[in-house]
C-alpha positions as CSV (number, residue, x, y, z in Angstrom):
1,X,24.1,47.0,19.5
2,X,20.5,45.7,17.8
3,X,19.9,42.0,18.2
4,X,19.1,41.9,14.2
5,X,22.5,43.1,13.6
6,X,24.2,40.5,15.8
7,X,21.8,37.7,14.2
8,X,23.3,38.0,10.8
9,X,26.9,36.9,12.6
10,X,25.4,34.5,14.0
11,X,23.2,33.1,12.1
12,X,24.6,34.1,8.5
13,X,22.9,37.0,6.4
14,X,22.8,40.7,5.3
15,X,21.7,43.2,7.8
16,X,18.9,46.1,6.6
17,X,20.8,48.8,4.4
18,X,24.2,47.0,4.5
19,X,25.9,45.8,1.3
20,X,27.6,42.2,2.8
21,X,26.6,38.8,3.4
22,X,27.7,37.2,6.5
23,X,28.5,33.4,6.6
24,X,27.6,33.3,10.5
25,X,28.9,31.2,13.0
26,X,29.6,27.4,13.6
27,X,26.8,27.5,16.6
28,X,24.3,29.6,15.8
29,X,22.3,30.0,19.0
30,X,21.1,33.6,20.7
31,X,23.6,34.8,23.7
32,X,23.3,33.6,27.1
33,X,22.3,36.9,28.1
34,X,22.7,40.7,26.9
35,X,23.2,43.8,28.8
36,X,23.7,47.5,28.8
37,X,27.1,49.2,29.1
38,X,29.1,52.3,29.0
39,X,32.5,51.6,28.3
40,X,35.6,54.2,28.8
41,X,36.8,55.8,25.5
42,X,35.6,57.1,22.6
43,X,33.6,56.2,19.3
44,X,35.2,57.7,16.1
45,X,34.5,56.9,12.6
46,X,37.3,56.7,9.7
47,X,38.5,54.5,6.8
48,X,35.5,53.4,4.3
49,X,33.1,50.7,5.1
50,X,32.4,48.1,2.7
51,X,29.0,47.6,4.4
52,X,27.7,51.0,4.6
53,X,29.7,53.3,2.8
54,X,31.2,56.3,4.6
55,X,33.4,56.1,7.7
56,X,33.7,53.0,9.9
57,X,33.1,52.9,13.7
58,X,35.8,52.6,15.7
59,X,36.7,52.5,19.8
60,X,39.7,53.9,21.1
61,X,39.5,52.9,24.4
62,X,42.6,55.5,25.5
63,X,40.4,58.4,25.2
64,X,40.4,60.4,28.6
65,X,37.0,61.4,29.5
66,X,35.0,59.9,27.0
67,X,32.1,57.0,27.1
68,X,31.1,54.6,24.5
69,X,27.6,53.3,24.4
70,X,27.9,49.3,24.1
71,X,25.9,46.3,24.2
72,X,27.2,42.9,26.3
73,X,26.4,39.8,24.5
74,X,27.4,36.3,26.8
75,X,28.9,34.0,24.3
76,X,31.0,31.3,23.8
77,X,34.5,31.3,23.0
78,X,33.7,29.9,19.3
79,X,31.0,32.5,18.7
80,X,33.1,35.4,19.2
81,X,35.5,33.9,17.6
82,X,33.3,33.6,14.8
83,X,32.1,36.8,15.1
84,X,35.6,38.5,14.9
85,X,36.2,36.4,12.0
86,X,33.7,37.9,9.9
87,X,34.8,41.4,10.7
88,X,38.4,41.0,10.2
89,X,37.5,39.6,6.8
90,X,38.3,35.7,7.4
91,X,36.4,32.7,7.6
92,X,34.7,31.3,10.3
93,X,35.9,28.6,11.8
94,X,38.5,28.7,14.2
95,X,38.6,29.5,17.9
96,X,41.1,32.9,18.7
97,X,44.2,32.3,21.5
98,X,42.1,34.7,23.8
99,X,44.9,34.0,26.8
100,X,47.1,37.3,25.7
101,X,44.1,40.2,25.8
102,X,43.0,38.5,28.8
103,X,46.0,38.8,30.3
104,X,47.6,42.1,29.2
105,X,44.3,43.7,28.1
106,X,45.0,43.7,24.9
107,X,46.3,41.7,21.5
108,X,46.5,41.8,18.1
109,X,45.9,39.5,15.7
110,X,46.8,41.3,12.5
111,X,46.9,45.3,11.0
112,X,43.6,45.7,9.9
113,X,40.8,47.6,10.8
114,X,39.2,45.0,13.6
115,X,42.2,42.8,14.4
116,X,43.1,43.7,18.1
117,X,41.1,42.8,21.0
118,X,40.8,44.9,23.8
119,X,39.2,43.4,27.1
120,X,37.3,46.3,28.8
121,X,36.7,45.0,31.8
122,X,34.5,42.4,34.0
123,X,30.7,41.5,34.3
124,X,29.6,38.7,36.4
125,X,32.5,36.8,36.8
126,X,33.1,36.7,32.6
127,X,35.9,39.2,31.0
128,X,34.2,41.8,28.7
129,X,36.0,41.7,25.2
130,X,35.5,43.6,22.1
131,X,37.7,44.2,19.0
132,X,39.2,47.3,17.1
133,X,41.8,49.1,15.5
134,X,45.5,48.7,16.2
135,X,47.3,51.5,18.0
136,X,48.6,54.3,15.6
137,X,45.0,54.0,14.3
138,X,43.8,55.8,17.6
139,X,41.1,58.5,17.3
140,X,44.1,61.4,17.2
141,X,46.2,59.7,14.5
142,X,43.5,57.9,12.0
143,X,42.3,60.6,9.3
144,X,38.6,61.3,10.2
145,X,36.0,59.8,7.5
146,X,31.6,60.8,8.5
147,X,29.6,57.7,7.9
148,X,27.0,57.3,6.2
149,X,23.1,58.0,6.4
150,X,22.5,54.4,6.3
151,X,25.6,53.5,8.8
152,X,24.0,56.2,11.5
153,X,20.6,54.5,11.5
154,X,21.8,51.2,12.1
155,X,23.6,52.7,15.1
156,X,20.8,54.4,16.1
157,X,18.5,51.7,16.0
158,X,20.9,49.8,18.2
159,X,21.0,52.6,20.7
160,X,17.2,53.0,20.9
161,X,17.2,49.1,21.0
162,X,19.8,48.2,23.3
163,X,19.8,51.2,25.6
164,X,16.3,52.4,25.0
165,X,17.3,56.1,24.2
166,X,15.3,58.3,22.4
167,X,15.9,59.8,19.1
168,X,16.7,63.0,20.4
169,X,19.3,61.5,22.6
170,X,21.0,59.0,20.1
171,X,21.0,61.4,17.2
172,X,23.1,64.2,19.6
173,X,25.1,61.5,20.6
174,X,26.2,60.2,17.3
175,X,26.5,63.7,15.8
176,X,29.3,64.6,18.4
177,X,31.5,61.7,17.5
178,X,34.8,62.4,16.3
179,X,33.9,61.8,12.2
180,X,30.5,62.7,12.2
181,X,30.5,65.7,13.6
182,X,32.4,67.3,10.9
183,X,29.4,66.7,9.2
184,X,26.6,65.7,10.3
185,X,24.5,68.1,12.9
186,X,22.4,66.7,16.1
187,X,19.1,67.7,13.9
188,X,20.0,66.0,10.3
189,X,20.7,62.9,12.6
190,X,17.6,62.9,14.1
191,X,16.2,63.0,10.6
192,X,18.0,59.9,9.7
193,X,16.5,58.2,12.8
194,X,13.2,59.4,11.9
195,X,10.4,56.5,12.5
196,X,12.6,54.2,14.7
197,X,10.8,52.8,17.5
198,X,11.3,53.7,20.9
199,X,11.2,51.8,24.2
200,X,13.4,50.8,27.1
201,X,15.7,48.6,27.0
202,X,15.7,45.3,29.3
203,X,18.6,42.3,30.4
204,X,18.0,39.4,28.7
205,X,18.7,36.0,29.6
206,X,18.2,32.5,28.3
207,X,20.2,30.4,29.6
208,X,20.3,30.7,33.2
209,X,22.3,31.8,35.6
210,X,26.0,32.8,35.9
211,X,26.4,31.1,32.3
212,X,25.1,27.8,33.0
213,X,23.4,26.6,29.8
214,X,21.0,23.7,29.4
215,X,22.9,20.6,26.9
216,X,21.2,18.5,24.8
217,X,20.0,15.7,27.8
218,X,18.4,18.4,30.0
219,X,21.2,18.8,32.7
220,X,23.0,21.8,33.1
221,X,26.5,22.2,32.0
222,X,29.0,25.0,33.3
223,X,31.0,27.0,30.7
224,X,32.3,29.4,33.2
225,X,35.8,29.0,31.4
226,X,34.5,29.1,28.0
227,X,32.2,31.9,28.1
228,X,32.9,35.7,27.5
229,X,31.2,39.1,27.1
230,X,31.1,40.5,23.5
231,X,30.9,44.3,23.8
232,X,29.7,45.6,20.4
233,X,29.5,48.6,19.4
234,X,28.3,48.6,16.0
């Protein structure tokens, strides 16, 4: 959800308090535009993250009455392709068959932790995609793991950042997650968030409109076809 946290996918790097390098991606250039969303389900933390330490974030998309906080990225094909890459522990490189989530909703490209896309719906004319566990790894099967101190503020800041919540707000919401709430309490997360900077959050876009980007010459080429929505959630 922060836009320092995306840039070390694209661009290649280590994000503040995590323990891995990312290669980033073949095109490194910002998104086309970012925007706010809400997506059906839940977040939930389990398993142990090589990044952080503690539990993972995960979405399970299946969970009735629930709402995940997200952040839209506009990106090419190869870019969250690239993007996936790194989180399902591969290299960069090579653009994902997207042709089977768009179609059913869903696909899976292998059994761990971040190998099934899910497409969550529509924005602007572009599908909305974002990866995550496999089914059978859903937030009422998966053993339950609380993440880490270091894990929470990077969420935080992305919430504060990318939907221009207050500490107050983002700490209550992460402490109620399936995972953390074991425990972590609404007031020890606002602790963690402690000194975060707060302000609302805004659309950006630089590339246009309705995803028509600017080549090399100066004359605007569409990508309609090529372009998606990254929901992140992490």
């Amino acid at each position: 959800m922060h836009p320092d946290r995306l840039a070390c996918y694209l661009r290649g790097g280590t994000p503040v308090g995590g323990r891995r390098s990312h290669p980033g991606c073949r095109d490194p250039r910002p998104p086309g535009r970012t925007l706010s969303l809400l997506l059906p389900g839940v977040l939930y933390f389990a398993t142990e993250s090589l990044v952080w330490g503690g539990g993972r974030a995960f979405y399970d998309p299946g969970a009735a009455g629930e709402e995940t906080a997200a952040r839209a990225y506009l990106l090419t094909v190869g870019q969250f392709s690239d993007i996936a890459a790194q989180e399902m522990g591969r290299p960069p490189g090579v653009d994902l068959d997207l042709s089977g989530a768009l179609r059913t909703g869903r696909a899976r490209f292998g059994p761990g932790r971040y190998e099934t896309l899910v497409r969550v719906g529509e924005q602007a004319g572009f599908p909305v995609l974002t990866f995550t566990a496999p089914r059978g790894w859903d937030s009422g099967h998966l053993p339950l793991n609380a993440p880490s101190a270091a894990y929470l503020r990077q969420l935080g800041a992305g919430l504060v950042a990318g939907h221009g919540w207050d500490t107050a707000r983002a700490a209550e919401y992460l402490a109620t997650r399936p995972g953390a709430r074991e425990m972590w309490t609404p007031q020890a997360v606002r602790e963690v968030l402690r000194g975060l900077s707060e302000g609302p959050a805004g659309t950006e876009d630089t590339s246009g409109r309705d995803g028509t980007e600017t080549a090399g010459s100066g004359t605007p080429r569409r990508q309609r076809a090529a372009r998606i929505w990254s929901a992140v959630r992490t």
